[in-house]
N, C-alpha and C positions, 0 to 999 in steps of 0.2 A: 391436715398434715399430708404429704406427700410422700408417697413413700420410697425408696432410691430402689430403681426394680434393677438398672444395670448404671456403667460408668465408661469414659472411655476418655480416661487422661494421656498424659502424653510427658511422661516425668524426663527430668534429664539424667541420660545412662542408660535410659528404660533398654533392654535384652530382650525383651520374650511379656506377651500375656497370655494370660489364659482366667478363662473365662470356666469358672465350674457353675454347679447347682447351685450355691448359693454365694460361691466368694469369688470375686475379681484377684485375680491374682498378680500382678507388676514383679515383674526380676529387673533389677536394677543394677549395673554393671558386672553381671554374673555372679554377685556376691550375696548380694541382700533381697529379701521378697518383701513389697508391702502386699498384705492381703485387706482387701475393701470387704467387711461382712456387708453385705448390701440385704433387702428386707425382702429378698426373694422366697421364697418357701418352696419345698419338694417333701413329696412322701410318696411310697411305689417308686420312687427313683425317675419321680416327676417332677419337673419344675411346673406349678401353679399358676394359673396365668394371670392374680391379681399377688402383688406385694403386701406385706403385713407392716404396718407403721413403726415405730421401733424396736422390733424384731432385730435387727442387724446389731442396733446399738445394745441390746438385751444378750445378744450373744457374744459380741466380743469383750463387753466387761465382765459376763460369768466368767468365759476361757481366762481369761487376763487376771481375776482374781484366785481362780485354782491353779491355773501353771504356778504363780508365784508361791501359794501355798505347800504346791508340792514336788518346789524344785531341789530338797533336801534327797529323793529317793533318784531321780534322775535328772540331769540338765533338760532344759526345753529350749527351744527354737527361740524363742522372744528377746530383741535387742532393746525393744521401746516399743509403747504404746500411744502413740502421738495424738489420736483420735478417739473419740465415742467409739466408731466404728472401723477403726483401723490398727493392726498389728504389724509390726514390721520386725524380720526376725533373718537369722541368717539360713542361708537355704541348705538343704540335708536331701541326700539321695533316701528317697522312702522307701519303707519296704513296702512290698504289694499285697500286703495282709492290713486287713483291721482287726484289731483284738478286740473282740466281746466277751462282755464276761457277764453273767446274769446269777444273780443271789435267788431270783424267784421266778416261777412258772408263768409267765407272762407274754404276750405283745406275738412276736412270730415262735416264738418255743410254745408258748399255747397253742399256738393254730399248726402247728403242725403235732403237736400233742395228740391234742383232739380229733385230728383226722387218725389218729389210730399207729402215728411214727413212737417210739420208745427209745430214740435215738437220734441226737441232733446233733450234726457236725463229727459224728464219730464216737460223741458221750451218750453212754445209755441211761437213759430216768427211768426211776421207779414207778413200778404200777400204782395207781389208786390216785395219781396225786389231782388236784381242782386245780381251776384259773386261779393266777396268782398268789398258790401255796408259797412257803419259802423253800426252797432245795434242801438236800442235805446238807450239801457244801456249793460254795460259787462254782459254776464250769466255766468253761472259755470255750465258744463256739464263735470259731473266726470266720473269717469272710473274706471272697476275694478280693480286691479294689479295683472294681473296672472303672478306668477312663471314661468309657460312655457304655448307656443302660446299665443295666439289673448288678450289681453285685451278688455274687453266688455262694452258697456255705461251701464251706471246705473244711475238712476235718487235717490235724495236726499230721496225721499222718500219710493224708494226702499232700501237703503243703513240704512236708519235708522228702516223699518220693521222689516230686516233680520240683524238687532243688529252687523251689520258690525264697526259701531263707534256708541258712542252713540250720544243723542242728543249734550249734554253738550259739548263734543270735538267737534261736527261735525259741530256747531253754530262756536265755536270759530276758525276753520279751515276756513270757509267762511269768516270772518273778515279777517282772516290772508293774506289770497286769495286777497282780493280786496285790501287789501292794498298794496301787495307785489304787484298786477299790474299796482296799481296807479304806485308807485315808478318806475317801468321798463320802463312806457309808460313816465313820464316826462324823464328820463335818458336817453330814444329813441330819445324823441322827442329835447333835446340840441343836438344832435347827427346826426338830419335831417331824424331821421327815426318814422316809425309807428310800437308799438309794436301791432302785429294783435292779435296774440293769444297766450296762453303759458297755461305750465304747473306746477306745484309744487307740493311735496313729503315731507308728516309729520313722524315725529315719538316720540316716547313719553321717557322719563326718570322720572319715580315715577310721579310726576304731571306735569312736564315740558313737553310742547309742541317745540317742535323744528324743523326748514327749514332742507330738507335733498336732498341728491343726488344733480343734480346741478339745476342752473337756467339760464333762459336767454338765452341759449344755440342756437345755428342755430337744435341742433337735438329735444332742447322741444318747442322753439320758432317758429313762425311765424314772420317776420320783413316787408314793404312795404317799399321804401322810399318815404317819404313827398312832395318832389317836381315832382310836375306834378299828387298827386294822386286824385285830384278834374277831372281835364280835362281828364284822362285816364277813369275814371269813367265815365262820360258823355259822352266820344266816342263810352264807353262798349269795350274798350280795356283793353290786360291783364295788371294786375298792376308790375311794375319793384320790382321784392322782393330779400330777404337775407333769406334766411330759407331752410329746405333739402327739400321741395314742388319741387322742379325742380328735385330734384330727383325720388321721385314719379313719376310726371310725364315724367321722360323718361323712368320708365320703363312699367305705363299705355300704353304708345308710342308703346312700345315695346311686350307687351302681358302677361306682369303678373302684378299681384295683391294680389301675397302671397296665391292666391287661391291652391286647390287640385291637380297637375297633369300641374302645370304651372311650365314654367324652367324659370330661371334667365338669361337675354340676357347678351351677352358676355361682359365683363368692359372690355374693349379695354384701351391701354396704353393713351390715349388722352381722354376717359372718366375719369378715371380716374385722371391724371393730372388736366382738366376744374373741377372736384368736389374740389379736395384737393385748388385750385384758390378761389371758391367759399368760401370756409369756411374761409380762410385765409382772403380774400374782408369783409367779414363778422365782425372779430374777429378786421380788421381794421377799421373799418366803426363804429362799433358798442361801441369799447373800446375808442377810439381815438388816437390810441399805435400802434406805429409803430411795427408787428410781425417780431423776430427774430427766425429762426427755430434753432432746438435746436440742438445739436451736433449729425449728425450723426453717429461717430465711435463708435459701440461700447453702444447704446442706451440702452439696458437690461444690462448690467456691470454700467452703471450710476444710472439706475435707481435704482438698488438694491440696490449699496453702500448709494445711498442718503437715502434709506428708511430706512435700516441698521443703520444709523446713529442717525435718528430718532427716531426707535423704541427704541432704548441704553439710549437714553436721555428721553424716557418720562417712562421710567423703573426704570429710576435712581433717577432722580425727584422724581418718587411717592414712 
């Protein structure tokens, strides 16, 4: 199987691309975005230099089945889903925050724990707690959104100093936030799992607030499964997760961390393979859908006609 590492169509109306860590992005007549999830991977705010095989398709049908899920709490971007691995939605000025919200002591709130910080993003934690205790209550520990490298924490009341969102929007994002996590962690939780941690991405249309980019995701998520995670805790054993954390750490394992002058150890055809397994276990675990991968012959000749098809129709429509 081959895996789609990048894309470079050429749609009619096409405005503007842009090309992130892992998604292709198309604006088409200033109105509409298709996003291509293509099977690129990043972690440290790295794109990886081999692709993971249906990885892209694993990702845009989780987003695709939670936005729908929980578009009762707020509207989302999504017009149509034309593809495995395509989302086509209307475009929204984002805001330059990501909202993280974490139930449990995990993933970068560990690691900076444990380095001896008692205070992330401006939330202070309680002393005594272990890896992947559960909080008292969920925080939100946001984060900048940089365009290019590192995304940086930023505390609420930095974000609101330096007039990055204002109050009004930034109150109403926090609600949005805890509710969109309520919903995840009970839809985890019929499903045998623990939603640890996640992320969500706003953006705005005149006064409308709107869910964007995806959710839920093994690359914004954090996942634990529920059985066994009381006695794993008490052993202070690691907890059995669904989340790209195992990827991380192979390559901590391994000697880099996205730092300066660090190489990326080599994605061997059987790392590989065990990742692209991973996400798949995930995508089944998590949805409770059995994953059908999606036709290899010919993956970029489908994708486009499907888009193609799309864009014709919501051109015609309007």
């Amino acid at each position: 199987m081959k895996a789609i590492k990048e894309t470079n169509f050429n749609f009619p109306k096409q405005t503007n691309f842009y090309k992130g860590k892992v998604r292709d992005v198309y604006t088409i007549d200033n109105r509409f975005m298709a996003m291509v999830v293509t099977d690129r991977i990043s972690a440290f705010d790295v794109v990886l230099p081999e692709a993971i095989p249906f990885k892209g398709q694993v990702l845009n049908q989780i987003a695709a089945k939670f936005l729908a899920a929980t578009q009762d709490i707020l509207p989302n971007w999504v017009i149509q889903v034309p593809d495995e691995m395509v989302t086509v939605g209307r475009i929204c000025e984002p805001f330059k925050v990501e909202m993280v919200i974490r139930g449990y002591l995990a993933g970068h709130a560990w690691r900076e724990y444990s380095a001896g910080k008692r205070s992330v993003c401006g939330v202070s934690l309680p002393e005594g707690l272990k890896e992947n205790d559960k909080l008292p209550e969920p925080i939100i520990t946001p984060t900048t959104k940089a365009a290019v490298g590192h995304d940086e924490d930023i505390s609420r009341e930095d974000i609101l100093a330096r007039g990055i969102v204002s109050l009004a929007d930034y109150t109403q994002l926090e609600t949005f936030t805890r509710a969109l996590y309520q919903r995840g962690t009970e839809i985890a939780a019929e499903r045998g799992l623990i939603l640890v941690d996640t992320k969500y991405e706003f953006g705005k249309v005149s006064d409308t607030i709107y869910l964007i980019d995806e959710i839920h995701t093994p690359d914004s998520s954090r996942y634990f499964y529920a059985e066994g995670y009381q006695e794993r805790q008490a052993n202070e054993e690691p907890q059995k997760q669904l989340s790209k954390e195992f990827v991380r750490k192979w390559l901590i394992e391994n000697g880099f961390q996205g730092k300066e002058g660090q190489t990326v150890p080599e994605m061997t055809p059987e790392i590989i393979t065990s990742i692209s397994d991973r996400y798949i276990e995930l995508y089944e675990q998590i949805t409770g859908d059995k994953f059908v991968k999606n036709d290899a012959e010919d993956v970029l000749n489908r994708i486009e006609q499907n888009v193609l098809t799309c864009i014709n129709d919501l051109i015609t429509a309007s």
